[in-house]
C-alpha positions as CSV (number, residue, x, y, z in Angstrom):
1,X,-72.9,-11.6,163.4
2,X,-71.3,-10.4,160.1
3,X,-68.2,-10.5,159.7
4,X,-66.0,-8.8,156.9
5,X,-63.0,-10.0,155.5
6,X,-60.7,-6.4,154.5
7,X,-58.4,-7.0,151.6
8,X,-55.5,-5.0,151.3
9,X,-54.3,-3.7,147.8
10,X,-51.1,-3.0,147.1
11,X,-50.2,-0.1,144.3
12,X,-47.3,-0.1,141.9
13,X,-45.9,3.1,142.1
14,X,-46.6,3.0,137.7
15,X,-50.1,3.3,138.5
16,X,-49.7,5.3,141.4
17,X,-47.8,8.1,138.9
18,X,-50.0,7.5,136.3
19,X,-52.9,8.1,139.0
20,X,-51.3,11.4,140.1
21,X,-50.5,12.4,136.4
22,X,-53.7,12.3,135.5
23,X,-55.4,14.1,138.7
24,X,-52.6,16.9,137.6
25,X,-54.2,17.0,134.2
26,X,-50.4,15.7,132.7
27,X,-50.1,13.0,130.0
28,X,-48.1,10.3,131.8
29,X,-45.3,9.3,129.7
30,X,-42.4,6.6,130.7
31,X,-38.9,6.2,129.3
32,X,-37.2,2.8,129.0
33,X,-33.5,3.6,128.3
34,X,-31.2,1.1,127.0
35,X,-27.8,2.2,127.5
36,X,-23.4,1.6,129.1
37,X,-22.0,3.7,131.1
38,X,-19.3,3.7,128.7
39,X,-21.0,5.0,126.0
40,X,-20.5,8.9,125.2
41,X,-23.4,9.3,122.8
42,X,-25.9,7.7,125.9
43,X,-24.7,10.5,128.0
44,X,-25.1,13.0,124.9
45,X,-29.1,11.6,124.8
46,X,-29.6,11.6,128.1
47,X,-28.5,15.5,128.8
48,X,-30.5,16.4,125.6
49,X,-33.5,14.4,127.1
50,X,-33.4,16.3,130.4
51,X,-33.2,19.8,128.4
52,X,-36.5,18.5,126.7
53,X,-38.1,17.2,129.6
54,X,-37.3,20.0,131.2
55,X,-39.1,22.1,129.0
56,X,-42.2,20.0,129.1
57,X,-42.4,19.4,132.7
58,X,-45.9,21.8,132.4
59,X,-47.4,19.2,130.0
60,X,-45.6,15.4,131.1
61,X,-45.4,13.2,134.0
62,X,-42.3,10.8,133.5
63,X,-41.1,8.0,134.7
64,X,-37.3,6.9,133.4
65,X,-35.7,3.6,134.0
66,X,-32.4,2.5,132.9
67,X,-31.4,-0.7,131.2
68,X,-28.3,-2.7,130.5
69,X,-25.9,-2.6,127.2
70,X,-22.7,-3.9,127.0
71,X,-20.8,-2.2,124.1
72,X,-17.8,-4.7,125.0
73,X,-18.9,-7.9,127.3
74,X,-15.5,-8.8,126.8
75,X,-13.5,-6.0,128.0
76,X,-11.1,-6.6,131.0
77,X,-12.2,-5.6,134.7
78,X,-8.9,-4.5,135.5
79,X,-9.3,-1.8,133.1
80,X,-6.9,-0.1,130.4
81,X,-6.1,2.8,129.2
82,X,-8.8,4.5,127.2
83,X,-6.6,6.6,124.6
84,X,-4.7,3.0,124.1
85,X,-8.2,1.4,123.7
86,X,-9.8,3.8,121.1
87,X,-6.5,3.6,119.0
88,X,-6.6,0.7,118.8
89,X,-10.3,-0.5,118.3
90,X,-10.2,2.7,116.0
91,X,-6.9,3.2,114.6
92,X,-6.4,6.1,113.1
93,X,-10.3,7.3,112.8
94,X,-9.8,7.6,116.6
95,X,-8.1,11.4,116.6
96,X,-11.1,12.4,114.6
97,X,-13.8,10.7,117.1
98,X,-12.3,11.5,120.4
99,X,-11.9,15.5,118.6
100,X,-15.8,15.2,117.5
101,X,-16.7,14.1,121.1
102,X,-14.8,17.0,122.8
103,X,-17.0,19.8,120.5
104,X,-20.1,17.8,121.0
105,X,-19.6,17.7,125.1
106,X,-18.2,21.5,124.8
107,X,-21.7,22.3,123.2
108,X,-23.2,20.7,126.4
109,X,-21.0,22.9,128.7
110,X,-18.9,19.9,129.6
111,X,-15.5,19.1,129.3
112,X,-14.8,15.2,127.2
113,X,-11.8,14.0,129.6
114,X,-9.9,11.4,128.0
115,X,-7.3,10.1,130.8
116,X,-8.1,7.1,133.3
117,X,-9.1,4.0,132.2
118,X,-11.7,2.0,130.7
119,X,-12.8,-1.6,130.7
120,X,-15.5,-3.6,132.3
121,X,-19.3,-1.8,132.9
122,X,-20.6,-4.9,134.3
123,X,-20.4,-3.9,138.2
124,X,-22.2,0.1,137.0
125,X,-24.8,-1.8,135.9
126,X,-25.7,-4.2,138.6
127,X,-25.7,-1.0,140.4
128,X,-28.1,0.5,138.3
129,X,-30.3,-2.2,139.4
130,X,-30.0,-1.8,142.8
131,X,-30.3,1.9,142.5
132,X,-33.8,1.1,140.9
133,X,-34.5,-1.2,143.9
134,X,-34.6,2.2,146.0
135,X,-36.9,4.0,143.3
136,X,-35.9,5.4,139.6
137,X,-35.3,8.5,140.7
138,X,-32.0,7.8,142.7
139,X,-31.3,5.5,139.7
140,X,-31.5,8.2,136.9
141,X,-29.6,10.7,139.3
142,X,-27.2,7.7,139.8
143,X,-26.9,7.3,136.0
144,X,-25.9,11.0,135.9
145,X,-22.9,11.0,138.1
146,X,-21.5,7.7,136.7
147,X,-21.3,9.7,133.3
148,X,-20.0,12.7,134.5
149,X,-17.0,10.7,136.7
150,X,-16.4,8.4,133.5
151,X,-16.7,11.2,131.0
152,X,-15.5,14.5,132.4
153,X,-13.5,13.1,135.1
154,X,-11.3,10.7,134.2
155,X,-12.9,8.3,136.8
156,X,-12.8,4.0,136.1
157,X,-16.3,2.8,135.5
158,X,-14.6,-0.7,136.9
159,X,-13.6,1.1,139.8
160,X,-15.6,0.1,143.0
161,X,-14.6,3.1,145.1
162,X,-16.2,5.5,142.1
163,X,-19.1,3.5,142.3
164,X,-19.9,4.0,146.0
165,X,-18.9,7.3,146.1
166,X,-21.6,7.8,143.3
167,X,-24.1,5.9,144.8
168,X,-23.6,7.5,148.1
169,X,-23.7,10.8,146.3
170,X,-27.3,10.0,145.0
171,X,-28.7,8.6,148.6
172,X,-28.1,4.9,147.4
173,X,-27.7,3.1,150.8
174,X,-25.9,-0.5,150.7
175,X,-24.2,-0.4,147.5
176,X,-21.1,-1.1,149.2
177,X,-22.5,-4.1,150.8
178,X,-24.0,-4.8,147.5
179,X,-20.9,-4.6,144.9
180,X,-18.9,-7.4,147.6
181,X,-20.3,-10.2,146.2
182,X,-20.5,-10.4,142.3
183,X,-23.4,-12.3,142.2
184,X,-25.5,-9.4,143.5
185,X,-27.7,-8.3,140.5
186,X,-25.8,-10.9,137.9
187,X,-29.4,-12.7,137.2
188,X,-31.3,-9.6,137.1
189,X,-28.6,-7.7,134.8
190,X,-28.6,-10.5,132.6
191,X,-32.4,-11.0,132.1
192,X,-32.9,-7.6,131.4
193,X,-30.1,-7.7,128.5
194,X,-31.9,-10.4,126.9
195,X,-35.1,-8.2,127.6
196,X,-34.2,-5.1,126.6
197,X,-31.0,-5.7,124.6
198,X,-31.1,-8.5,122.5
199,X,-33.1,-6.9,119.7
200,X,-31.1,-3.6,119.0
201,X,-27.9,-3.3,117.8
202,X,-26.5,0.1,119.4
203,X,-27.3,2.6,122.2
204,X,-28.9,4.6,123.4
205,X,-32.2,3.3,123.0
206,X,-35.4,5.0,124.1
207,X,-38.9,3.3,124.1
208,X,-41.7,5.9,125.2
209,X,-44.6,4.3,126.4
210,X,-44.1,1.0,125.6
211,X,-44.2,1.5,121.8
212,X,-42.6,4.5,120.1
213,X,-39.0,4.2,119.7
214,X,-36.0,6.6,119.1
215,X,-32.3,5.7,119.0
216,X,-29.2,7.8,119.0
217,X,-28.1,11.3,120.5
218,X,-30.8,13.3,119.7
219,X,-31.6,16.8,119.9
220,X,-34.2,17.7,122.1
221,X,-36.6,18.8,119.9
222,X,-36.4,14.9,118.8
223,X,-37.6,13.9,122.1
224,X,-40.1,16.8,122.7
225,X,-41.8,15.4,119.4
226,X,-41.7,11.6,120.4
227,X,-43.5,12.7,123.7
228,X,-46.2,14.2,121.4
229,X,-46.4,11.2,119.3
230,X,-45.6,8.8,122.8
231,X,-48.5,10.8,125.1
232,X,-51.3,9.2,123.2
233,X,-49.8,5.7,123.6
234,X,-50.7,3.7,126.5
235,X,-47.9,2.1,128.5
């Protein structure tokens, strides 16, 4: 008698998007985003690369993930007020910046809010990573509404009740569980700095495919170009 031993595969869900890209007749492209929460110009990119991606959706497949910066891995976790910080990381260049960042948000139809504090982006991170855990999806929507609290709400990016209120908004079950002990994510947040971090010097950072790289707040006809240039470019 025969007998037949069955193996059973298992599929990332890469290849399984890059499988289902190409049956739709769409280039596959994915977007590796180094980035903190803290960091206005990230949130600047990151609405300018929805507008583009938006507007491409016809001819792309993505796939976004989100990896950690830290602008200030020394900054308190208490937190502190942000107008005090900027004045005084800044001094007297901080007027003008803070004045630049409220036209450049009013061209975006949001409104820069100032108040609240800032401080720590450690515990946003780790929750990045455990957003991913439950699929990129919930983590780029996740990455969305820590911006919008920080940015245009006057919300603390230290703060844990904003951060489970965010990840409950996005579907994100157990980040409160998650966030109680601080080693939860530490490893992983860290290993992915030195991955992705250690080799640039500001955010954000895209990488398209693997290969093609863009820095910086740009427009989205910046990023509708680097997809033509990226879609060629296996990742």
């Amino acid at each position: 008698m025969l007998s037949l031993n069955l193996r059973k595969f298992l599929i990332s869900p890469r290849f399984l998007h890059r499988l289902m890209a190409t049956n739709s007749g769409k280039k596959f492209i994915r977007i590796d985003i180094s980035s903190d929460t803290v960091c206005p110009w990230c949130f600047v990119g990151k609405k300018n690369l929805d507008k583009a991606i938006a507007l491409t959706s016809d001819q792309y497949d993505f796939e976004i993930k989100w990896h950690p910066f830290l602008l200030n891995p020394s900054a308190p976790k208490e937190g502190i007020n942000k107008k005090d910080y900027y004045r005084n990381k800044f001094g007297s260049r901080s007027e003008q910046m803070m004045s630049r960042m409220s036209e450049v948000f009013k061209g975006l139809g949001l409104e820069y809010n100032m108040s609240g504090l800032t401080g720590s982006s450690l515990d946003s991170h780790r929750l990045l990573y455990f957003a991913g855990q439950q699929g990129l999806d919930k983590q780029n929507n996740l990455a969305e509404e820590l911006f919008l609290g920080y940015f245009t709400q006057g919300r603390y990016i230290g703060d844990r009740e904003f951060l489970i209120e965010a990840a409950r908004k996005v579907g994100i079950e157990g980040a409160a569980d998650f966030l109680e002990d601080p080693n939860n994510g530490q490893k992983e947040v860290n290993d992915e700095l030195q991955q992705h971090s250690s080799n640039i010097s500001g955010v954000p950072h895209f990488v398209l495919n693997g290969k093609y790289q863009l820095s910086g707040g740009q427009p989205p006809e910046s990023f509708i170009q680097a997809f033509q240039a990226a879609s060629n470019v296996a990742a």
